[in-house]
MIVOVO-312717 format. One line per 2 residues: number of its first residue (from 1); their letters; for each residue y, z, x of N, C-alpha, C, O, CB. Coordinates in Angstrom, 1 decimal, always signed. Glycine has a CB too. Layout:
REM MIVOVO-312717
NUM) A) Y:Z:X:Y:Z:X:Y:Z:X:Y:Z:X:Y:Z:X ~ ...
REM end
This chain:
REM MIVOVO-312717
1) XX) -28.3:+12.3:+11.8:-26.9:+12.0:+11.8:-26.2:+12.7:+13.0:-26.3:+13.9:+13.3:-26.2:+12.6:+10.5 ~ -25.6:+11.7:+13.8:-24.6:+12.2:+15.2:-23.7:+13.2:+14.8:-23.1:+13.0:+13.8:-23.6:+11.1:+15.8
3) XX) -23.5:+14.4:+15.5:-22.2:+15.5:+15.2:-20.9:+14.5:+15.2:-20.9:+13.3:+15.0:-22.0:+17.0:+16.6 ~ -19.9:+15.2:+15.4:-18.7:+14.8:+14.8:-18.3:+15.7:+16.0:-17.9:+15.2:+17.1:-18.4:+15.1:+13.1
5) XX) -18.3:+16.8:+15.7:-17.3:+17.6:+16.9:-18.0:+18.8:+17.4:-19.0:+19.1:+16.7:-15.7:+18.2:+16.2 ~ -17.5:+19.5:+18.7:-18.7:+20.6:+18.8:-17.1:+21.9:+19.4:-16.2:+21.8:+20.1:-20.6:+20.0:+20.4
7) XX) -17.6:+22.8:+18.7:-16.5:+23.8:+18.9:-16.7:+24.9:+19.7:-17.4:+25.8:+19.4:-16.3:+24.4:+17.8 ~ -16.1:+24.8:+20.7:-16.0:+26.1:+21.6:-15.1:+27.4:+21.4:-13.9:+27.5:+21.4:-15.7:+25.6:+23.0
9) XX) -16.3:+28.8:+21.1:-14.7:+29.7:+21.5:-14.5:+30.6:+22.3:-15.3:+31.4:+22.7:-14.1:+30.4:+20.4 ~ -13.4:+30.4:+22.5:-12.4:+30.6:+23.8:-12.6:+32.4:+24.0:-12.9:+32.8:+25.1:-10.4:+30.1:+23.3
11) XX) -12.4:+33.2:+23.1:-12.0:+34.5:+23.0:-11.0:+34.6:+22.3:-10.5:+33.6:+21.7:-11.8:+35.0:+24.2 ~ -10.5:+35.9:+22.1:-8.9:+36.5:+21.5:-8.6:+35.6:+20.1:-7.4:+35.3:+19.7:-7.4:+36.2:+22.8
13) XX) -9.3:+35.3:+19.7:-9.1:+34.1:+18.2:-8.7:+32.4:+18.4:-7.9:+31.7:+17.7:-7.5:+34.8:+17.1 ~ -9.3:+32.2:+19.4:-9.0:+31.0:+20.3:-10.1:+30.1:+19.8:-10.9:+30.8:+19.2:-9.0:+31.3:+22.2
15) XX) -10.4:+28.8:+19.8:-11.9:+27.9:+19.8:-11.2:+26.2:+20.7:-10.3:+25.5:+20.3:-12.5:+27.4:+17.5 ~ -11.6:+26.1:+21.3:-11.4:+24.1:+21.3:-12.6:+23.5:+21.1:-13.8:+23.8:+21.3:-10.9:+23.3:+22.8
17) XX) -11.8:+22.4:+20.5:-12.7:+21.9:+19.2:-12.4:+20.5:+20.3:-11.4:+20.3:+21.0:-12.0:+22.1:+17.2 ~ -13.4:+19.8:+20.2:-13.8:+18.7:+21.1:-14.5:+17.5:+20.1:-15.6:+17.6:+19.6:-14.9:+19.4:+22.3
19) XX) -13.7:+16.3:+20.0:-14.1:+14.9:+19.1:-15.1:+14.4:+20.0:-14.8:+13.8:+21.1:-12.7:+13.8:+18.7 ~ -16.0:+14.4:+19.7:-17.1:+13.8:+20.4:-17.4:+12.6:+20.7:-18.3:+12.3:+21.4:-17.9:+14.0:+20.0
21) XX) -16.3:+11.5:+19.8:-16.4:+10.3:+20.6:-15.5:+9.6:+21.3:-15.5:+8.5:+21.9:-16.6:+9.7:+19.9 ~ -14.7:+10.5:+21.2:-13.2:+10.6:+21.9:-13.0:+11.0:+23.3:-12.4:+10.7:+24.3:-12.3:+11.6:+21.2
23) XX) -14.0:+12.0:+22.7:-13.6:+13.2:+23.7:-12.4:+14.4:+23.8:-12.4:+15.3:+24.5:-13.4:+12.6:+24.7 ~ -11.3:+13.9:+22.6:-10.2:+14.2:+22.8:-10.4:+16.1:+22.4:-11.4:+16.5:+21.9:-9.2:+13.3:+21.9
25) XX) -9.7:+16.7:+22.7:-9.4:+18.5:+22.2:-8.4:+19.0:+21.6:-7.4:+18.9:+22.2:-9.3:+19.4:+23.2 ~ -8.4:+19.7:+20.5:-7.3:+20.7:+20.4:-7.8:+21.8:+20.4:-9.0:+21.9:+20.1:-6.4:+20.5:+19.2
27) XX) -6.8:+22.9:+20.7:-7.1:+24.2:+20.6:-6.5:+25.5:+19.4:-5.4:+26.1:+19.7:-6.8:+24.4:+21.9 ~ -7.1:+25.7:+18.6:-7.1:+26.4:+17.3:-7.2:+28.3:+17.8:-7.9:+29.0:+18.5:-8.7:+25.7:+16.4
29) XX) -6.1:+28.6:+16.7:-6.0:+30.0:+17.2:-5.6:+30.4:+15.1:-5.0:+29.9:+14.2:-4.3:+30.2:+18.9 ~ -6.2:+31.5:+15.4:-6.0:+32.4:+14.0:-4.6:+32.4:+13.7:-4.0:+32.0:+14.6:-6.5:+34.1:+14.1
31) XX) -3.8:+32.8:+12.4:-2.5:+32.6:+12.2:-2.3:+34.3:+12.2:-3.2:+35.1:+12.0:-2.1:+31.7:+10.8 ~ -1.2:+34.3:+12.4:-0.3:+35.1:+12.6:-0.5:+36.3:+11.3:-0.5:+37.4:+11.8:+1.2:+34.3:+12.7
33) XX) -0.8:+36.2:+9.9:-0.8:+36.7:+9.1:-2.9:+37.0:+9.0:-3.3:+37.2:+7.9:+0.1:+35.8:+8.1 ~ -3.5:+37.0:+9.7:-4.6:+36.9:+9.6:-4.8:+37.4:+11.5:-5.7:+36.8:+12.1:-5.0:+35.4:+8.9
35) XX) -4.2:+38.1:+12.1:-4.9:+38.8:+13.3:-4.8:+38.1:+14.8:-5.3:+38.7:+15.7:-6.3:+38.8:+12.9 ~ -4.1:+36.6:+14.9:-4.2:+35.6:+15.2:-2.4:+35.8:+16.1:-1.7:+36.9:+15.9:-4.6:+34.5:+13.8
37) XX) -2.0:+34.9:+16.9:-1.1:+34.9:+17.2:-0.2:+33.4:+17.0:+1.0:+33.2:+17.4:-1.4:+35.3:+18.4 ~ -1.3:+32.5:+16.1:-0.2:+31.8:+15.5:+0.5:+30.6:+16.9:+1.6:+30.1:+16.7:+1.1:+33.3:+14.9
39) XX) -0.1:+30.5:+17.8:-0.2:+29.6:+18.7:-0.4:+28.0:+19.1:-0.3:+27.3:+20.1:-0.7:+30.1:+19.0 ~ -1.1:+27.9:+17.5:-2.1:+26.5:+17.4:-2.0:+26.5:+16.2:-1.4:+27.4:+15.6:-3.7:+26.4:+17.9
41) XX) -2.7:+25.4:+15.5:-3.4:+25.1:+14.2:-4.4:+26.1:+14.4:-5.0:+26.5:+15.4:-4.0:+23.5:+14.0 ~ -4.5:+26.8:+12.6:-5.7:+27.6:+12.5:-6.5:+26.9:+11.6:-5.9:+26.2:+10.9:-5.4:+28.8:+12.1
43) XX) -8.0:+26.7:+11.4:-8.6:+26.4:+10.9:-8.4:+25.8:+9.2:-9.1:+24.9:+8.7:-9.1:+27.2:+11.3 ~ -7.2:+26.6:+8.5:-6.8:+26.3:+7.7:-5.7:+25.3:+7.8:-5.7:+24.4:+7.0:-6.8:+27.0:+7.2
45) XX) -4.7:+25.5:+8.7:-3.6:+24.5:+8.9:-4.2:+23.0:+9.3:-3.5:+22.0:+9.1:-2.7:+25.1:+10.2 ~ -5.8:+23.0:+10.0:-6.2:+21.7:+10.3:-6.5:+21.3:+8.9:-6.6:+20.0:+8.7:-7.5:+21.6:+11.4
47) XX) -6.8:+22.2:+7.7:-7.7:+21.3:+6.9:-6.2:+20.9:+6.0:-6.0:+19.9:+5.3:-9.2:+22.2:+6.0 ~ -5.5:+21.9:+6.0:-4.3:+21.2:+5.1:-3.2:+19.9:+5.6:-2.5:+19.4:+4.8:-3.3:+22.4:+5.0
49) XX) -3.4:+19.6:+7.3:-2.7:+18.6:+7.7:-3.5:+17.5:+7.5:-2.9:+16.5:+7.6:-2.2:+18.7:+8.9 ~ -5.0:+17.6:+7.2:-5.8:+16.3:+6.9:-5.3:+15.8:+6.2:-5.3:+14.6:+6.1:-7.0:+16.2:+6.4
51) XX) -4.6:+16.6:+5.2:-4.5:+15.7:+3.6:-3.3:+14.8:+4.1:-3.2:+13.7:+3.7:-4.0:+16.8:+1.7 ~ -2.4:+15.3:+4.9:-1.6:+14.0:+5.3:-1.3:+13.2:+6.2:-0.6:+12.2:+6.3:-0.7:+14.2:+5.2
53) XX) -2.4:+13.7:+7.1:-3.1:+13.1:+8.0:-3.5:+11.4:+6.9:-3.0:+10.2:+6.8:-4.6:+14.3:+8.6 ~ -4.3:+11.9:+6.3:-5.4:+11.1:+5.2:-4.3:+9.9:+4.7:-4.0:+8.8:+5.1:-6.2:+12.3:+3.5
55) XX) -3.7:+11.0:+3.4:-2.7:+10.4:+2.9:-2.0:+9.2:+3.8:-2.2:+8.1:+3.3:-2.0:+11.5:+2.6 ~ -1.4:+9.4:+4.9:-0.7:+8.7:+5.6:-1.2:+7.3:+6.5:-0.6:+6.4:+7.0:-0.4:+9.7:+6.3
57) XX) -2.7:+7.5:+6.4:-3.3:+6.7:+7.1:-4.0:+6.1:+6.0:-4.6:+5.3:+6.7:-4.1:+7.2:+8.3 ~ -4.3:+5.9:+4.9:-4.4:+5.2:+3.4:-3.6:+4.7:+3.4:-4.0:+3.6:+3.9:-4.3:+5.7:+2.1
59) XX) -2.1:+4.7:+3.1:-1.0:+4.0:+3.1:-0.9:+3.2:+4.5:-0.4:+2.0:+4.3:+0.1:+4.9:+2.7 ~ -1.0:+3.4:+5.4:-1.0:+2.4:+6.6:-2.1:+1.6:+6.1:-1.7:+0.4:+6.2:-1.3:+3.0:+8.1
61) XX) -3.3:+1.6:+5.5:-3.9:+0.5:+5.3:-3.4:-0.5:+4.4:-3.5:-1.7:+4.5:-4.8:+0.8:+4.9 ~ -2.7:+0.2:+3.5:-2.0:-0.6:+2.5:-1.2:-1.4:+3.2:-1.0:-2.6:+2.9:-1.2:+0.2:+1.7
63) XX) -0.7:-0.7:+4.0:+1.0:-1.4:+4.3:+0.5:-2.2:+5.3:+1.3:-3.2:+5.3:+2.5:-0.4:+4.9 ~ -0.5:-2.3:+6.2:-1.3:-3.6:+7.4:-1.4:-4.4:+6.4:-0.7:-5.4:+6.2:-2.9:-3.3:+8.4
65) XX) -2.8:-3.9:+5.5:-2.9:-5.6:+4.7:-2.1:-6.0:+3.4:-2.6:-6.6:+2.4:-4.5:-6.0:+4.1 ~ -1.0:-5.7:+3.6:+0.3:-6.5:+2.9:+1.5:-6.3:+3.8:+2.6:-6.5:+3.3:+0.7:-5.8:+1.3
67) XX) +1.4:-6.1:+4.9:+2.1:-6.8:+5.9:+3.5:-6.0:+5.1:+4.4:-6.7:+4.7:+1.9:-8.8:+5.9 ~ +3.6:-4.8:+5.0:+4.5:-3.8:+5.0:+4.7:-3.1:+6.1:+3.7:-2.5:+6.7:+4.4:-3.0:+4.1
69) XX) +5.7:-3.1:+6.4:+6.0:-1.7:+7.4:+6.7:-0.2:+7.6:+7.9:+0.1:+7.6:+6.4:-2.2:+8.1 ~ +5.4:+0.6:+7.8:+5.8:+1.8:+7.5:+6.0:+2.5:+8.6:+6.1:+3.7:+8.4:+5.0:+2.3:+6.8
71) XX) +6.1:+2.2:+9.7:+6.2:+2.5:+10.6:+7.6:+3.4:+10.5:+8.6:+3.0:+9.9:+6.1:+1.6:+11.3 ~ +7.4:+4.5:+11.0:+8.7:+5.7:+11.3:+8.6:+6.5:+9.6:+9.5:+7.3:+9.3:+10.6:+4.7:+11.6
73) XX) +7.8:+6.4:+8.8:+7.0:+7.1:+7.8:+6.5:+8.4:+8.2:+5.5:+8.5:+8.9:+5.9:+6.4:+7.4 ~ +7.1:+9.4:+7.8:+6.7:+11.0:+8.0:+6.2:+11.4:+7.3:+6.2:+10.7:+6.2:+7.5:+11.9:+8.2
75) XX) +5.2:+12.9:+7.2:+4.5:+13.9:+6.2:+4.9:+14.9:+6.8:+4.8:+15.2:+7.9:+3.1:+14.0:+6.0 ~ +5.4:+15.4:+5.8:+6.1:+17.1:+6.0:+4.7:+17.9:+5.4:+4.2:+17.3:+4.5:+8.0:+17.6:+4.7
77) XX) +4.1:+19.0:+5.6:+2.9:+19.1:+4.6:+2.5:+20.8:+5.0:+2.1:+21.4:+6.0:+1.3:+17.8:+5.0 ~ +2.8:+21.1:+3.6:+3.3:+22.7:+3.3:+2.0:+23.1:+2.4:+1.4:+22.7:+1.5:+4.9:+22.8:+2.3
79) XX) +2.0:+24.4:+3.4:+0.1:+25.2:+3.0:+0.9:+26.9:+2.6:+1.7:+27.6:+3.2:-1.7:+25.5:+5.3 ~ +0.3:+27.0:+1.2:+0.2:+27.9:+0.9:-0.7:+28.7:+0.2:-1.2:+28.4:-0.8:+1.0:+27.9:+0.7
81) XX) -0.9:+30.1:+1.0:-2.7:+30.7:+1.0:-2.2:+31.8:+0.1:-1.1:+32.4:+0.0:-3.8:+31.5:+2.8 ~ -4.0:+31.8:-0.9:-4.2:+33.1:-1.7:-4.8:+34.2:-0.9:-5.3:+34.1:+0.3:-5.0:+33.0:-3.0
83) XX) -4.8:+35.0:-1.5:-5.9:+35.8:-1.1:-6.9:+36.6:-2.0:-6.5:+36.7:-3.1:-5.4:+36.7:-0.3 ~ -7.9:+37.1:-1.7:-9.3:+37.6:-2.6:-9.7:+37.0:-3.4:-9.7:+37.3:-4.6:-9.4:+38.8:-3.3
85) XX) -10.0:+35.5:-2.7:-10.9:+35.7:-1.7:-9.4:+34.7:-0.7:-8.5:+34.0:-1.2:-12.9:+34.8:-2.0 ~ -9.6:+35.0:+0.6:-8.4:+34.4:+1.1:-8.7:+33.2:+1.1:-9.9:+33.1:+1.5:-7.8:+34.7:+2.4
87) XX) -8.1:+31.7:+0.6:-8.2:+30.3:+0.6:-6.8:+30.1:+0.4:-5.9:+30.9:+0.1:-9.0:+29.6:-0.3 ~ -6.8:+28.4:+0.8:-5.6:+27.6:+0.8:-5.9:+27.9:-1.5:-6.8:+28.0:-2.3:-6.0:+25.5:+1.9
89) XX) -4.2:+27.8:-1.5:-3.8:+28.3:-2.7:-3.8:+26.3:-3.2:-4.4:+25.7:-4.1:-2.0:+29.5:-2.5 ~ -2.6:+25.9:-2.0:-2.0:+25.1:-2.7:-1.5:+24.2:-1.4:-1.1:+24.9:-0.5:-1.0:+25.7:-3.8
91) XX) -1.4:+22.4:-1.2:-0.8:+22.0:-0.2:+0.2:+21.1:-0.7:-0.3:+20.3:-1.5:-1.7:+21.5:+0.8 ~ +1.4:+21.1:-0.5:+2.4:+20.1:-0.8:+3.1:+18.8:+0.8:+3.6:+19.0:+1.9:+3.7:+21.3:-1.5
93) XX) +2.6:+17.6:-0.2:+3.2:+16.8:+0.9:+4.1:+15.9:+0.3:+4.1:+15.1:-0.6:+2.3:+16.0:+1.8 ~ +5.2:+16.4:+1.7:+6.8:+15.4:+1.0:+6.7:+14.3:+2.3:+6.6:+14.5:+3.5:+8.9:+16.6:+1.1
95) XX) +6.8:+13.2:+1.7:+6.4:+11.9:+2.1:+8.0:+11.4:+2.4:+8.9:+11.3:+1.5:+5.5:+10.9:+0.9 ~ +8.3:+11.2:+3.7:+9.7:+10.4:+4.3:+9.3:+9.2:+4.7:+8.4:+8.8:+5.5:+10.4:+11.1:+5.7
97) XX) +10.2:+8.4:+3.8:+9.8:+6.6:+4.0:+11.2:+6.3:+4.6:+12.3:+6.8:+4.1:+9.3:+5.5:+2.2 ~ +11.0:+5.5:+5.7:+11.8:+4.6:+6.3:+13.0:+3.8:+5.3:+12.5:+3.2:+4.3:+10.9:+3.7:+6.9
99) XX) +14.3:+3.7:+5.5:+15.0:+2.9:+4.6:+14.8:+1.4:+5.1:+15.7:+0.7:+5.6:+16.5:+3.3:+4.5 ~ +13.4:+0.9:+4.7:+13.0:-1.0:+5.0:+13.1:-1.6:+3.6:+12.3:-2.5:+3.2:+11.0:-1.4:+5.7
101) XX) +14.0:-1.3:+3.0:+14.1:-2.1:+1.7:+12.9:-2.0:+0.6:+13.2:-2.8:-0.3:+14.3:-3.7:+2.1 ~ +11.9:-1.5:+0.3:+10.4:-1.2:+0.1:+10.9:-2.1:-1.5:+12.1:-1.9:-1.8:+9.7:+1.0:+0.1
103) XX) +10.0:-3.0:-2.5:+9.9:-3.5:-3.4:+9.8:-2.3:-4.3:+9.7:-1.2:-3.7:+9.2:-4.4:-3.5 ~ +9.7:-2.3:-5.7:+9.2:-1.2:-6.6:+7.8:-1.4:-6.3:+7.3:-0.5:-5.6:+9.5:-1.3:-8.3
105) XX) +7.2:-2.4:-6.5:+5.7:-2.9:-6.6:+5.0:-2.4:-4.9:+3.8:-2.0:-4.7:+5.8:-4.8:-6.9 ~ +5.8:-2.5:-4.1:+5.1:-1.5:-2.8:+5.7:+0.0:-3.0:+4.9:+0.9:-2.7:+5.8:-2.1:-1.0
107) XX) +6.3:+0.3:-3.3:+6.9:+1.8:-3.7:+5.5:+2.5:-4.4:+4.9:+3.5:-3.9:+8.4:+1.8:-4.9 ~ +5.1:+1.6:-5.8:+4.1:+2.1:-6.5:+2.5:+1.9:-5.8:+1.5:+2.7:-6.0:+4.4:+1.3:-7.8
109) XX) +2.4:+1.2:-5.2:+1.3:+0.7:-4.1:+1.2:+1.9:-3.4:+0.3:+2.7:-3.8:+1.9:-0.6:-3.0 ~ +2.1:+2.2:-2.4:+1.8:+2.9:-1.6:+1.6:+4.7:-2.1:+0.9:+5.5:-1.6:+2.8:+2.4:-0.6
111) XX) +2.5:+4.7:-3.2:+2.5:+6.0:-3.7:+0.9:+6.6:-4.1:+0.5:+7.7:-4.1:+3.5:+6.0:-4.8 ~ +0.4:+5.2:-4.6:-1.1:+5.6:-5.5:-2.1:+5.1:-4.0:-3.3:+5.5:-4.1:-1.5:+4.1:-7.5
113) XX) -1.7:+4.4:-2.7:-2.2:+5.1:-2.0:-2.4:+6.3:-1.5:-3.5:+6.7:-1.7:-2.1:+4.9:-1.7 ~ -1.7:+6.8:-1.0:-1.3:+8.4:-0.5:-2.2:+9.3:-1.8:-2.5:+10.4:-1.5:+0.8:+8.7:-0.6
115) XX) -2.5:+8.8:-3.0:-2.5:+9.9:-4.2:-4.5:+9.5:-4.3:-5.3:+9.9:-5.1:-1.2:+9.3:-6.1 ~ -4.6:+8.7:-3.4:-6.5:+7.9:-3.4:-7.1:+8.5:-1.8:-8.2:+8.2:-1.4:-6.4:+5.5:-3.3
117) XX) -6.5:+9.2:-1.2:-7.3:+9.0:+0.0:-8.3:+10.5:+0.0:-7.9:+11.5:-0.5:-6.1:+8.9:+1.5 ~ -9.3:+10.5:+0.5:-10.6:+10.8:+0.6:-10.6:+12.6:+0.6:-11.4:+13.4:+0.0:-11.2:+10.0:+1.9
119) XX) -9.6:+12.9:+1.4:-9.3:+14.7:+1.4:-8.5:+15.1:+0.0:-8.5:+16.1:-0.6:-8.1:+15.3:+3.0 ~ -7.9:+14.0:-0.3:-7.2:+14.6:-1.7:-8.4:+14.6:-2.7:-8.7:+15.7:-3.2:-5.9:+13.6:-2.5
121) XX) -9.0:+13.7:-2.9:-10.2:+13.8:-4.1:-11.6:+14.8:-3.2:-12.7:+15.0:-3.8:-10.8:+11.6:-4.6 ~ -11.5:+15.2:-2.2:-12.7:+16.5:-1.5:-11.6:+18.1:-2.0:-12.0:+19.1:-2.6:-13.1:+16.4:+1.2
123) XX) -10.4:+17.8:-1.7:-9.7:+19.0:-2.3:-9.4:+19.2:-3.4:-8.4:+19.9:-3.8:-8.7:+19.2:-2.0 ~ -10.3:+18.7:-4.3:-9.7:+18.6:-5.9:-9.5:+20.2:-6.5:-8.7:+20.6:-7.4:-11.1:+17.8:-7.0
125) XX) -10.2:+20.9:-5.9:-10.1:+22.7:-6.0:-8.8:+23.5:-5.7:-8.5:+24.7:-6.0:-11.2:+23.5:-4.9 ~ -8.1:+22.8:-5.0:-6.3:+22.7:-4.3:-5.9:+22.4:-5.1:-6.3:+21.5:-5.9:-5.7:+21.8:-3.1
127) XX) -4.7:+23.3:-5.1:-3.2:+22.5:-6.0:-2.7:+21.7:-4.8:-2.5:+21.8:-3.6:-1.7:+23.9:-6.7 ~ -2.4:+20.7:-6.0:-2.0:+19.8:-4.7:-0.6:+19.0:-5.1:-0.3:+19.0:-6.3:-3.3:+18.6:-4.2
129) XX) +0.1:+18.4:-4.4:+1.4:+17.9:-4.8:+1.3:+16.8:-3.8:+0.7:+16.9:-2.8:+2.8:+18.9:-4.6 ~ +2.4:+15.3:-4.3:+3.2:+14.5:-3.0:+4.2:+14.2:-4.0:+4.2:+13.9:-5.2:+2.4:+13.0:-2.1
131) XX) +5.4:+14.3:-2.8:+6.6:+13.8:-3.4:+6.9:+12.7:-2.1:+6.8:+12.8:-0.9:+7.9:+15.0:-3.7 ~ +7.3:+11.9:-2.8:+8.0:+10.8:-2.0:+9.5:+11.0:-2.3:+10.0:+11.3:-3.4:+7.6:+9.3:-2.5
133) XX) +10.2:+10.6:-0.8:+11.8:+10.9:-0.3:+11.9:+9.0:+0.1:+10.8:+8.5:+0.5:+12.1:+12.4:+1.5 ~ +12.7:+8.3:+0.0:+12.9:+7.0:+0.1:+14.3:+7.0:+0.5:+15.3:+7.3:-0.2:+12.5:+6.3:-1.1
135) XX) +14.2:+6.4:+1.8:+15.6:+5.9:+2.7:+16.1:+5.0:+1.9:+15.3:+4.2:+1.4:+15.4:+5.1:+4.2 ~ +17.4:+5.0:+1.5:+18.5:+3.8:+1.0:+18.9:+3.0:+2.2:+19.6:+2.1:+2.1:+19.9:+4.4:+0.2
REM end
């Protein structure tokens, strides 16, 4: 099986992290509450923006093959950590939908997308939340 990504680190709580088929980089720094200066995504902030990363790009499938448009659709997506042992506690994502008139029947569509995509059911160990906000 081909890697996926290969991680370099930098020093001072630094890594870039390099998509290997992309090529593309971001650069990840420790948080601020953990030794870190809080400069980047930390390792946990990447894994908590997947879910709406995920979330968000589920519902784009939805909404391509039914010819909805979601375009200008935001994820606000709020991480909050335990500690001993330190982990993500809990991630909440508040979902901003465009005011495009959305049916009930796409409202409900898209909601039970967002509630199906692949990091929500790998985070089942997370408290997890989505709320949907809907433009009039």
């Amino acid at each position: 099986m081909a890697a996926l990504a290969e991680i370099k680190y930098l020093g001072n709580l630094k890594s870039e992290c390099t998509h290997l088929a992309s090529k593309t980089k971001l650069i990840t720094d420790a948080p601020v509450d953990n030794r870190g200066e809080g400069s980047s995504f930390s390792g946990t902030d990447l894994c908590a923006a997947s879910l709406g990363v995920c979330a968000i790009t589920i519902m784009g499938i939805y909404a391509r093959e039914h010819d909805v448009d979601i375009t200008d659709a935001r994820v606000e997506v709020i991480k909050t950590m335990q500690s001993d042992p330190r982990r993500i506690k809990a991630v909440d994502l508040i979902v901003h939908m465009p005011a495009k008139g959305y049916t009930d029947k796409q409202k409900k569509s898209l909601m039970r997308a967002a509630d199906t995509c692949p990091v929500r059911l790998t985070l089942s160990g997370v408290e997890q939340s989505v709320t949907f906000n809907w433009a009039e």
